[in-house]
ZAGULO-670100 format. One record per residue: residue number from 1; x, y, z of N, C-alpha, C, O, CB in turn; chain. Coordinates in steps of 0.05 Angstrom, whole numbers. Glycine has a CB too. Layout:
+-----+--------+--------+--------+--------+--------+--------+--------+--------+--------+--------+--------+--------+--------+--------+--------+----+
!   i !     nX !     nY !     nZ !    caX !    caY !    caZ !     cX !     cY !     cZ !     oX !     oY !     oZ !    cbX !    cbY !    cbZ ! ch !
+-----+--------+--------+--------+--------+--------+--------+--------+--------+--------+--------+--------+--------+--------+--------+--------+----+
! NUM !      X !      Y !      Z !      X !      Y !      Z !      X !      Y !      Z !      X !      Y !      Z !      X !      Y !      Z !  A !
...
+-----+--------+--------+--------+--------+--------+--------+--------+--------+--------+--------+--------+--------+--------+--------+--------+----+
end
This chain:
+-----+--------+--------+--------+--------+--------+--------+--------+--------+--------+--------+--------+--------+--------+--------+--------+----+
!   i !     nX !     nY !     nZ !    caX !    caY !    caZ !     cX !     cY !     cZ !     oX !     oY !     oZ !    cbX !    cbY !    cbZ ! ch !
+-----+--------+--------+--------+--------+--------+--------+--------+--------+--------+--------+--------+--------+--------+--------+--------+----+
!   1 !   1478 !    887 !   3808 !   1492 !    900 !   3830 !   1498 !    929 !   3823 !   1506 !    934 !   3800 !   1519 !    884 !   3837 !  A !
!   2 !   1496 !    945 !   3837 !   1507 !    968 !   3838 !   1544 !    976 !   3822 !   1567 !    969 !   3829 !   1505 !    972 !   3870 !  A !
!   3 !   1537 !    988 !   3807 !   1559 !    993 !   3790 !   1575 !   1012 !   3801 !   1596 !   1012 !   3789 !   1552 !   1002 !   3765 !  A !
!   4 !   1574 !   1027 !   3818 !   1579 !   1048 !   3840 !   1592 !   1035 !   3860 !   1614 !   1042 !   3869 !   1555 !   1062 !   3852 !  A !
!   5 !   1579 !   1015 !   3867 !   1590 !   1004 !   3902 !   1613 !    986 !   3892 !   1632 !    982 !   3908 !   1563 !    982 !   3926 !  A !
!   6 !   1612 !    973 !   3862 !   1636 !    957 !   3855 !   1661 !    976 !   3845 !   1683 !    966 !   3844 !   1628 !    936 !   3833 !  A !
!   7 !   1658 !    994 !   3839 !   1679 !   1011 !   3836 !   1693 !   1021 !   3864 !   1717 !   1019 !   3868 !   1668 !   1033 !   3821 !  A !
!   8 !   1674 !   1031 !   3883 !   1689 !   1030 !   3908 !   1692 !   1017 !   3924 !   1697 !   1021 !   3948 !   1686 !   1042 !   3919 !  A !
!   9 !   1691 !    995 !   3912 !   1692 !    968 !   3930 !   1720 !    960 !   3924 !   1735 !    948 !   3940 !   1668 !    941 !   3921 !  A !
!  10 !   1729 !    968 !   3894 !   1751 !    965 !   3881 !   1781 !    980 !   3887 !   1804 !    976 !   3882 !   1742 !    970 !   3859 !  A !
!  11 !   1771 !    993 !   3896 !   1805 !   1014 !   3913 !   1806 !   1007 !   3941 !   1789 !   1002 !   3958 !   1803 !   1057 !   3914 !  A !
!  12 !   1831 !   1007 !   3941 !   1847 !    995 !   3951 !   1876 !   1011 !   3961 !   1889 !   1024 !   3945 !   1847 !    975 !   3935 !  A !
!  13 !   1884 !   1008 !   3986 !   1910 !   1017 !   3993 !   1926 !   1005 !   4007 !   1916 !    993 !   4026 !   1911 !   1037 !   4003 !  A !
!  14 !   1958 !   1004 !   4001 !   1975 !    983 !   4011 !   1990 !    992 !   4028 !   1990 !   1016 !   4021 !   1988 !    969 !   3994 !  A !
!  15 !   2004 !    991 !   4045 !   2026 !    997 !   4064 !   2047 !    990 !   4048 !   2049 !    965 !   4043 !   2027 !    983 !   4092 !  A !
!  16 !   2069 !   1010 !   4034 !   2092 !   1004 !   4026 !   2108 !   1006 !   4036 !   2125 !    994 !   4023 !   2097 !   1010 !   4011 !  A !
!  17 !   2120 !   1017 !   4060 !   2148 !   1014 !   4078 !   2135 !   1049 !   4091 !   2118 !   1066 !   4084 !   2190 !   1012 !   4054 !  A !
!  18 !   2154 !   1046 !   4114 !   2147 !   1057 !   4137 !   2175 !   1079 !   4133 !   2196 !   1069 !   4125 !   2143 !   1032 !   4167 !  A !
!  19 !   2176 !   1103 !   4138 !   2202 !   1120 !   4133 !   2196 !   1145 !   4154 !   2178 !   1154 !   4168 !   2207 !   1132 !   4096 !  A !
!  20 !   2221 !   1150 !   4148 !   2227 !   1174 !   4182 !   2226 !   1198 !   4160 !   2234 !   1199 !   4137 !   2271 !   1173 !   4209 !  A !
!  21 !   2213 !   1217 !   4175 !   2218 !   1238 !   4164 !   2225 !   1264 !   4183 !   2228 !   1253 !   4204 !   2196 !   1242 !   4149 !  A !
!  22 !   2227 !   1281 !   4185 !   2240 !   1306 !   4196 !   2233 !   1288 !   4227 !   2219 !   1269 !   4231 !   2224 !   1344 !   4187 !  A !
!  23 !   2251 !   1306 !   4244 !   2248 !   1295 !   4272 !   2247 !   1262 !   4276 !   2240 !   1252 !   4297 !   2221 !   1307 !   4283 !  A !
!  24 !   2255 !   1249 !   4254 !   2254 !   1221 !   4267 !   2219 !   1211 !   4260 !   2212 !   1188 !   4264 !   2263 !   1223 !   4307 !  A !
!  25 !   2208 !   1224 !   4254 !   2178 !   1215 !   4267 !   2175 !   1197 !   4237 !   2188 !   1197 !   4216 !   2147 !   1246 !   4276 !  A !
!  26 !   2154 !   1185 !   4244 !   2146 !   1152 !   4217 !   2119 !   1164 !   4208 !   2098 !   1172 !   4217 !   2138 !   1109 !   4236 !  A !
!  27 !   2133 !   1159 !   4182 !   2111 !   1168 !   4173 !   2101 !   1143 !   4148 !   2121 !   1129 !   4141 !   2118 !   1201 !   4164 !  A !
!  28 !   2079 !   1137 !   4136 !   2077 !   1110 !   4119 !   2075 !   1118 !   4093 !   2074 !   1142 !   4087 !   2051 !   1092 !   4125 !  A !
!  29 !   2075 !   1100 !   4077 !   2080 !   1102 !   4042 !   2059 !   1084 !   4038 !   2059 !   1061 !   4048 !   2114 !   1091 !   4027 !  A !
!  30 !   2044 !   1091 !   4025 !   2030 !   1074 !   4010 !   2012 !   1070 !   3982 !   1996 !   1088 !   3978 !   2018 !   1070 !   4024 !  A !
!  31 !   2014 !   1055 !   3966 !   2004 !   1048 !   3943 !   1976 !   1046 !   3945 !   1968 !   1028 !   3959 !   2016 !   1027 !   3935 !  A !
!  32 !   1958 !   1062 !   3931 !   1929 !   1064 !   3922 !   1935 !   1042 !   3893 !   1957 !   1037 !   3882 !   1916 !   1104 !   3913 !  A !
!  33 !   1908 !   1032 !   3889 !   1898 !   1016 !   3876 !   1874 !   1024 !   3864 !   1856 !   1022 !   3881 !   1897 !    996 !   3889 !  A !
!  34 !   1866 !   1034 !   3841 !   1841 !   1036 !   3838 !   1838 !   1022 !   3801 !   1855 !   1027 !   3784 !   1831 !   1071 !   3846 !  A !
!  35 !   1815 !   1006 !   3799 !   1814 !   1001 !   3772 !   1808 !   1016 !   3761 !   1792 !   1034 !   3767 !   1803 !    985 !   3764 !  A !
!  36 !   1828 !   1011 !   3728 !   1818 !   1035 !   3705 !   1809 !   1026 !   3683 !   1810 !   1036 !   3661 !   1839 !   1052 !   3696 !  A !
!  37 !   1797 !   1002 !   3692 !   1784 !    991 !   3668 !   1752 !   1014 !   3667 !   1745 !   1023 !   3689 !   1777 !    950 !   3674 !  A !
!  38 !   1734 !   1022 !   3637 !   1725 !   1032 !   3639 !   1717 !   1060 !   3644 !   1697 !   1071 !   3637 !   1726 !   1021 !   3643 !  A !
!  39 !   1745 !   1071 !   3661 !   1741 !   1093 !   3662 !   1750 !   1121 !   3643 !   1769 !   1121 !   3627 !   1747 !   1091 !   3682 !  A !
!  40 !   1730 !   1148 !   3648 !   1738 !   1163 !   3625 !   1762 !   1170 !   3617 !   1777 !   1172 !   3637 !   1728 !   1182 !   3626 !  A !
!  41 !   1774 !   1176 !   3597 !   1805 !   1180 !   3595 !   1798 !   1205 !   3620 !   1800 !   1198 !   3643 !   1823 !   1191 !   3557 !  A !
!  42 !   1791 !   1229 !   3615 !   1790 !   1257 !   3627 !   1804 !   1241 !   3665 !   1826 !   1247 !   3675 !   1744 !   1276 !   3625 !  A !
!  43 !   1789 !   1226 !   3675 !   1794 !   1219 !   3705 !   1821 !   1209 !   3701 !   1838 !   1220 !   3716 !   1772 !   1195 !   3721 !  A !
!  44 !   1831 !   1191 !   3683 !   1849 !   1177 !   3686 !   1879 !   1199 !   3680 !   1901 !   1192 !   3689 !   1843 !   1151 !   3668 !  A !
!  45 !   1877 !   1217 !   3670 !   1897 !   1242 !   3664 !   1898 !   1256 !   3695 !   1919 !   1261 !   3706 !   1884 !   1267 !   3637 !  A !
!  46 !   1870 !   1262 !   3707 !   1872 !   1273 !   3727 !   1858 !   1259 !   3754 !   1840 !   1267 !   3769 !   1862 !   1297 !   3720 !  A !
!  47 !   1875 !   1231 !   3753 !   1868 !   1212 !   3772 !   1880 !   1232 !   3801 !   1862 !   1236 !   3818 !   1884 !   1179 !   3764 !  A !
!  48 !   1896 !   1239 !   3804 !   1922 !   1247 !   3829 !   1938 !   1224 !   3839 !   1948 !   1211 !   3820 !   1910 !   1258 !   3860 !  A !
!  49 !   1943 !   1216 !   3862 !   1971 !   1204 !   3867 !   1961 !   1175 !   3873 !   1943 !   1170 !   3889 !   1989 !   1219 !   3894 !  A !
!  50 !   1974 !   1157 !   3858 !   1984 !   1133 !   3866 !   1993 !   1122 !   3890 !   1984 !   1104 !   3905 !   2000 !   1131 !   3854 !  A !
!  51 !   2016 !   1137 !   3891 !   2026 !   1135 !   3920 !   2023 !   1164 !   3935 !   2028 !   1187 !   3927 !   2058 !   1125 !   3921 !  A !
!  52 !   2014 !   1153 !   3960 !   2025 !   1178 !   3983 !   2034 !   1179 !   4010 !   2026 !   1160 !   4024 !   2007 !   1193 !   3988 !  A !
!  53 !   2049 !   1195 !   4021 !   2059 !   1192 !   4046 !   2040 !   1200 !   4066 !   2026 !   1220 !   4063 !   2083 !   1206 !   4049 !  A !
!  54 !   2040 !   1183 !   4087 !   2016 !   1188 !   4103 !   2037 !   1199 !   4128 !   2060 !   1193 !   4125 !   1992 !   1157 !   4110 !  A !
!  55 !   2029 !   1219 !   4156 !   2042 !   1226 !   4175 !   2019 !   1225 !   4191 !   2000 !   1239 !   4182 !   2057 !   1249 !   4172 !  A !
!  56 !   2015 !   1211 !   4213 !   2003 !   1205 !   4234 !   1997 !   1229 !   4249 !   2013 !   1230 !   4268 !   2016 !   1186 !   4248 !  A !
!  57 !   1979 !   1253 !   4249 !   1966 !   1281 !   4269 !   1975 !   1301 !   4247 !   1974 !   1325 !   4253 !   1983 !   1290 !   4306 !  A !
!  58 !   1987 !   1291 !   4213 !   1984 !   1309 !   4202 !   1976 !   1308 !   4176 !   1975 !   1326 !   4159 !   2000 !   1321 !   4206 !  A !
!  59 !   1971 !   1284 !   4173 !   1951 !   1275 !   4144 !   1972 !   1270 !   4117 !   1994 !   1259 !   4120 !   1926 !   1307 !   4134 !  A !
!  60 !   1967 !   1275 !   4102 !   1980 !   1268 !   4081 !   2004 !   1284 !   4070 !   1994 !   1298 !   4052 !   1961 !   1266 !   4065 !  A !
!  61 !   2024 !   1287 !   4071 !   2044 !   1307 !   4076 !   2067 !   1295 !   4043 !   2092 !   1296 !   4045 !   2061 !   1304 !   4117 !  A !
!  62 !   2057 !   1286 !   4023 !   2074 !   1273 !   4006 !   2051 !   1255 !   3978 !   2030 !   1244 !   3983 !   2095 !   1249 !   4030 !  A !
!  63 !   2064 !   1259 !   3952 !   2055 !   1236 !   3934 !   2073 !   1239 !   3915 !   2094 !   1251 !   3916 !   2025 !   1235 !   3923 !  A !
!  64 !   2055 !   1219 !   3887 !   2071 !   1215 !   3869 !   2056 !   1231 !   3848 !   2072 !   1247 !   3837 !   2077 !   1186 !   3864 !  A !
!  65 !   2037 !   1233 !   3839 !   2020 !   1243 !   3823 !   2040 !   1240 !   3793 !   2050 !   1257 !   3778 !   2009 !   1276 !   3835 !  A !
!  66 !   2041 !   1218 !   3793 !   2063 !   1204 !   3763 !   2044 !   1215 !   3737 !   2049 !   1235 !   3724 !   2066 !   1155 !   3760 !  A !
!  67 !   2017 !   1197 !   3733 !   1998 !   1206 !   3707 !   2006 !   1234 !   3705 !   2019 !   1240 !   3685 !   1962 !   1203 !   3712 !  A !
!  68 !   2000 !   1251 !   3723 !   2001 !   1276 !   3717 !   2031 !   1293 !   3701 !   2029 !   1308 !   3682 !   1993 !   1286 !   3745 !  A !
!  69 !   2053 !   1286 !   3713 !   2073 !   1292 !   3696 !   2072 !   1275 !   3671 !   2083 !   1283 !   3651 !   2097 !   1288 !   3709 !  A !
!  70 !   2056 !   1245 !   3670 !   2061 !   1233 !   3649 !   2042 !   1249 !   3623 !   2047 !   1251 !   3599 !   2055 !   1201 !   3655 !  A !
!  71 !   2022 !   1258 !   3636 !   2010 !   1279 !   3614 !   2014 !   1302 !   3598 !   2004 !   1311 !   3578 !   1997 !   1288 !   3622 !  A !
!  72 !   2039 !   1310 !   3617 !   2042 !   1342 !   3620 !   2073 !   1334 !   3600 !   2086 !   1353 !   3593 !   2044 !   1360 !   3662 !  A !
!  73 !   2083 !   1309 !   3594 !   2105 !   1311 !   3597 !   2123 !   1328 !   3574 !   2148 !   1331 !   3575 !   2111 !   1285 !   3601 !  A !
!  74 !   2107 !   1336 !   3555 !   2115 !   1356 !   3526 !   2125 !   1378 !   3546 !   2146 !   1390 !   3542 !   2083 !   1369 !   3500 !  A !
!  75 !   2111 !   1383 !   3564 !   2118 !   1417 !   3574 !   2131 !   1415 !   3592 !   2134 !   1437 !   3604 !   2098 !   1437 !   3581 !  A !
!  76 !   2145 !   1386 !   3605 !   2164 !   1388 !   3625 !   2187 !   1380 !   3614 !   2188 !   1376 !   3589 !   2159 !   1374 !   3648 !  A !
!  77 !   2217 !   1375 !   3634 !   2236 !   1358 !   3628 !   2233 !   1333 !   3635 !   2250 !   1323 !   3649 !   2256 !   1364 !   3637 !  A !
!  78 !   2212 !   1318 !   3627 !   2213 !   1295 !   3633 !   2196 !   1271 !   3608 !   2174 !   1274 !   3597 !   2202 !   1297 !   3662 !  A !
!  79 !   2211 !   1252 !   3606 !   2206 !   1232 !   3587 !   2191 !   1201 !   3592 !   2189 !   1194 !   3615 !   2232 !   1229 !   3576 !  A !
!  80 !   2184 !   1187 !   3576 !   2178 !   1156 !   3582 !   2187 !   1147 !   3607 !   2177 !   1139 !   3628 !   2191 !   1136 !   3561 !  A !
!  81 !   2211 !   1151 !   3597 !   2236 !   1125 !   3611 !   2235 !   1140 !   3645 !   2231 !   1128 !   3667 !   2282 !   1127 !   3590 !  A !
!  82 !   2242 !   1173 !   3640 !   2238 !   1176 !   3669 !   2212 !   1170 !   3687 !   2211 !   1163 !   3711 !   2243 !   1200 !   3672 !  A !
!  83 !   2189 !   1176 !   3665 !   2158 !   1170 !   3685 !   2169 !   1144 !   3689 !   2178 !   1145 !   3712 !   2121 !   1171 !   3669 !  A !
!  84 !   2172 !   1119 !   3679 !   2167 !   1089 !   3689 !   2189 !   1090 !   3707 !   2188 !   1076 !   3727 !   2168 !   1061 !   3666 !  A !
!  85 !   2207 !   1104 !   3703 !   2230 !   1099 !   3730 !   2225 !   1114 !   3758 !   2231 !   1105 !   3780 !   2262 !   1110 !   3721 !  A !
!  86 !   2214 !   1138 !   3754 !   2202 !   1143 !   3787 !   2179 !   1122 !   3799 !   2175 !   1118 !   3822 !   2186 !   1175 !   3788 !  A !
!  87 !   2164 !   1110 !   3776 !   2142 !   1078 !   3778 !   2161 !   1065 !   3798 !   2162 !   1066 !   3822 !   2137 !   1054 !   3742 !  A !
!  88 !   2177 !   1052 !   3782 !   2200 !   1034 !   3796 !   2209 !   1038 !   3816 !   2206 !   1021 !   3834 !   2221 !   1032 !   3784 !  A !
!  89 !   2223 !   1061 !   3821 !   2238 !   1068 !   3842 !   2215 !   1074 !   3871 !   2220 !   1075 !   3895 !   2256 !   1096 !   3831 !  A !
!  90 !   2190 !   1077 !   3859 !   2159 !   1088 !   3877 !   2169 !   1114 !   3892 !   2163 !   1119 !   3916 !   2145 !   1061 !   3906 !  A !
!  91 !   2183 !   1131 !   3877 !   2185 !   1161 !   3887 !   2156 !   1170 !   3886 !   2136 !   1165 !   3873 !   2206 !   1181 !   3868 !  A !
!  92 !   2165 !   1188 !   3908 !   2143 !   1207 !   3921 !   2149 !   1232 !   3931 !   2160 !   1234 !   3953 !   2130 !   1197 !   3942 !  A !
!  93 !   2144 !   1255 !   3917 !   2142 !   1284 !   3923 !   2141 !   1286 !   3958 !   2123 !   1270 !   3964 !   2110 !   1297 !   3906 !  A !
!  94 !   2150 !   1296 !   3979 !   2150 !   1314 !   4002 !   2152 !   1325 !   4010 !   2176 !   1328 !   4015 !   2153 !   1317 !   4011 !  A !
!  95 !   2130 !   1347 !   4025 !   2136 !   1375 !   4028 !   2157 !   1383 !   4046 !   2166 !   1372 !   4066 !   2114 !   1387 !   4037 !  A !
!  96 !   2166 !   1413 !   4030 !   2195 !   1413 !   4044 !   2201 !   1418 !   4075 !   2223 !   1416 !   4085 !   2210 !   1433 !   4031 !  A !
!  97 !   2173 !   1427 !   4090 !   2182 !   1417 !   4116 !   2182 !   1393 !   4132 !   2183 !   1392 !   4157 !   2174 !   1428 !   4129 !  A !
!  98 !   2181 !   1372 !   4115 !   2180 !   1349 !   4123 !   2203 !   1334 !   4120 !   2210 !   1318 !   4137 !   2163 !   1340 !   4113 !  A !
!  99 !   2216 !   1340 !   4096 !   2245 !   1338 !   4102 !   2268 !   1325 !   4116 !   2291 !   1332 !   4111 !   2249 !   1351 !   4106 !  A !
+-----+--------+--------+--------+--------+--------+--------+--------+--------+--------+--------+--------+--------+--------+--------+--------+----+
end
């Protein structure tokens, strides 16, 4: 089988809860899924977001992009305990006119 088509056969996205954002309007949260078995470290540092906020006529307006601070985390204020706790909590970055 195609080693290609099972990898994208393999991601996946979930509806995590539905939230209002500026004006009332709904906008969705959702959890990507992709396996990392196999893959190069290089992708997996610069996978992008886990989660993202979706807004219905305006696309993707929000994520988490966690790996990425978890990489970076020598040169930020941020540690272990905080990367697995924005995990937990499934925070997600939103742009500030969305608000």
């Amino acid at each position: 089988m195609n080693v290609l088509f099972d990898f994208l056969r393999g991601k996946r996205k979930y509806l995590l809860e539905v939230i209002r954002v500026r004006n009332e309007e709904l906008a969705y949260q959702f959890w990507t899924y992709t396996d990392w078995y196999g893959q190069d470290p290089e992708f997996k540092i610069n996978r992008g977001s886990d989660r993202f906020v979706y807004l219905p006529g305006q696309g993707i307006i929000g994520g988490s992009f966690d790996f990425y601070f978890y990489f970076h985390r020598k040169k930020l204020p941020i540690g272990y305990a905080d990367f697995m706790q924005n995990i937990k909590e499934e925070k997600v970055m939103i742009a500030d006119n969305y608000k």
